[in-house]
N, C-alpha and C positions, 0 to 999 in steps of 0.2 A: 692511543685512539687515532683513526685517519678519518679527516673531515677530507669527504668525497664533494668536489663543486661536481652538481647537476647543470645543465645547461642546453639550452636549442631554440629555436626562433618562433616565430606566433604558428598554432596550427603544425608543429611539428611530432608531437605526441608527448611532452615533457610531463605534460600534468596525467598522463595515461601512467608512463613509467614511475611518478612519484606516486599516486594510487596502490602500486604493484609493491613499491618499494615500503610502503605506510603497513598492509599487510605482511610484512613480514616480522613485525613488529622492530623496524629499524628507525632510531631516531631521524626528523625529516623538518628541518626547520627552512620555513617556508619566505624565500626572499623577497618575494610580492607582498606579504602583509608586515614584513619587516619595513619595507620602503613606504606604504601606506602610512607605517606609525609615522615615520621620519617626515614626513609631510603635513602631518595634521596641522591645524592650525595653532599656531605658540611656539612650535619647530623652530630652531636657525633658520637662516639663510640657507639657499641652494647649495652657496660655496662649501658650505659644513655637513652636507647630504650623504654625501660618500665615508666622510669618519664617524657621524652619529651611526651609520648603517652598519660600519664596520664594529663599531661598539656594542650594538645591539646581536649582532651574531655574537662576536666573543663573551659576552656574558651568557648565553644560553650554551654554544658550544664548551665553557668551563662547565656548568651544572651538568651535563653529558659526561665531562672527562671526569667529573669529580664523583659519580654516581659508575663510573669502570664501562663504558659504552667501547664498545672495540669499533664501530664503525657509527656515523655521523653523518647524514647527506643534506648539504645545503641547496637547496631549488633556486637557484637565481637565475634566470631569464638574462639579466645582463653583465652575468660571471665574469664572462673578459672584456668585455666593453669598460665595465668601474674598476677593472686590476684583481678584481675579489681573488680569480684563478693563478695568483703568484703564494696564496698563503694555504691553499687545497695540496693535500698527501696525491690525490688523482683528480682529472677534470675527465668528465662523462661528457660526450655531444649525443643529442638523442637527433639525428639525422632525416630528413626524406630530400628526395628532388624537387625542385623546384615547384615546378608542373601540380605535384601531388601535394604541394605544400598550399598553393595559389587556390587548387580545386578545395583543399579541406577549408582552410580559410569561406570562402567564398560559400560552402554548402553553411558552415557552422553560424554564421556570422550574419547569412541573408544579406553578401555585401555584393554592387555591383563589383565587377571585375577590376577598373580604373579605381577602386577605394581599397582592393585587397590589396594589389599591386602599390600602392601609396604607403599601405601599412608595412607590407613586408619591405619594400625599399628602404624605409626608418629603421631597420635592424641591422644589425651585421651578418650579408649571408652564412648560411648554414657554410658553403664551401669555404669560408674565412675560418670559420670559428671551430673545424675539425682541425684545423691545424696547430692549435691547444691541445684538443683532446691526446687524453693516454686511453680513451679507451671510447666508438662508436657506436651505437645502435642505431642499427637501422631500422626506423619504422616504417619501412614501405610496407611492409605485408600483411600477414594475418596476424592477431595478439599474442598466439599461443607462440610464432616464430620470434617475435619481439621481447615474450617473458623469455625463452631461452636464451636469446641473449642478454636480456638482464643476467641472467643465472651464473651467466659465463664469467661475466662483469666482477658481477659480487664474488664469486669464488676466488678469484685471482685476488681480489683488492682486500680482502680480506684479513687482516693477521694473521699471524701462528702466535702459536698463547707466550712465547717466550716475547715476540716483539712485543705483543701487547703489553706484556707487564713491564718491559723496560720503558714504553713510550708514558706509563702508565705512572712508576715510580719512580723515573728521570727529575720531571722539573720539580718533588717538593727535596729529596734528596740531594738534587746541587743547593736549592735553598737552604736547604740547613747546612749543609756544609760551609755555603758561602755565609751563614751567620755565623756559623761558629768559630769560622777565620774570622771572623769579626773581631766577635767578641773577644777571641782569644790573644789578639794583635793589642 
């Protein structure tokens, strides 16, 4: 299975392409309401935000691999910011210019200009954050140029049924290998 990090900044089309990605009937576990839970009141501490997060993905991304999902796309907004994008088979940036990022923010949001600008300065620019990326889309344009490049995306990132079944029947197979050297010692 390759668990694909989604990623891109406020107002940059992330949650268009995770829509796109939901229709295709591709698993899509959603890092916003992951970190939501992580927060609730009764939670850890701040300091422990990052591994309960991390635990919350991996328990859902196992019912994924345990159910044979050949691809898995994680939605986190702050993929490389918390490290998430060191444990991703591929990290996705869903991309625009600044300008166009400032303007949708600002239309979406009904926010003065000095408050969008405040918000997108709290993230990491999009131009930091493609330099993660193994693969860009750019949402500057129309939807239909934007699903194509989804399409591009997903075809590449993709398996071939041979990787899959090896990434598929690797880890319970060295398990039992590695008990039966156990046992057998």
């Amino acid at each position: 299975m390759k668990l694909i990090g989604l990623t891109g900044g406020i107002a940059s089309g992330k949650s268009t392409i995770s829509r796109m990605i939901l229709r295709r009937k591709i698993p899509l576990i959603d890092g916003d309401l992951l970190a939501r839970k992580v927060v609730e009141p009764g939670r850890p501490a701040y300091k422990l935000i990052i591994k309960h997060f991390s635990h919350d993905v991996l328990n859902e991304d196992v019912w994924y691999w345990i159910t044979g999902e050949k691809i898995v796309v994680l939605d986190a907004p702050l993929l490389i910011e918390s490290g998430l994008y060191k444990w991703m088979s591929t990290v996705v940036v869903v991309y625009v210019s600044e300008q166009l990022q400032l303007h949708r923010l600002i239309k979406r949001d009904n926010l003065q200009e000095h408050v969008a600008l405040q918000r997108i300065s709290a993230q990491l620019p999009l131009r930091e954050k493609i330099k993660y990326a193994d693969h860009v889309i750019d949402n500057s344009s129309e939807l239909g140029e934007t699903e194509r490049q989804l399409n591009v995306v997903l075809a590449k990132v993709h398996p071939t049924w041979w990787n899959w079944l090896i990434t598929w029947l690797g880890p319970p197979t060295i398990a039992v290998l590695g008990l039966a050297a156990v046992v057998k010692s």
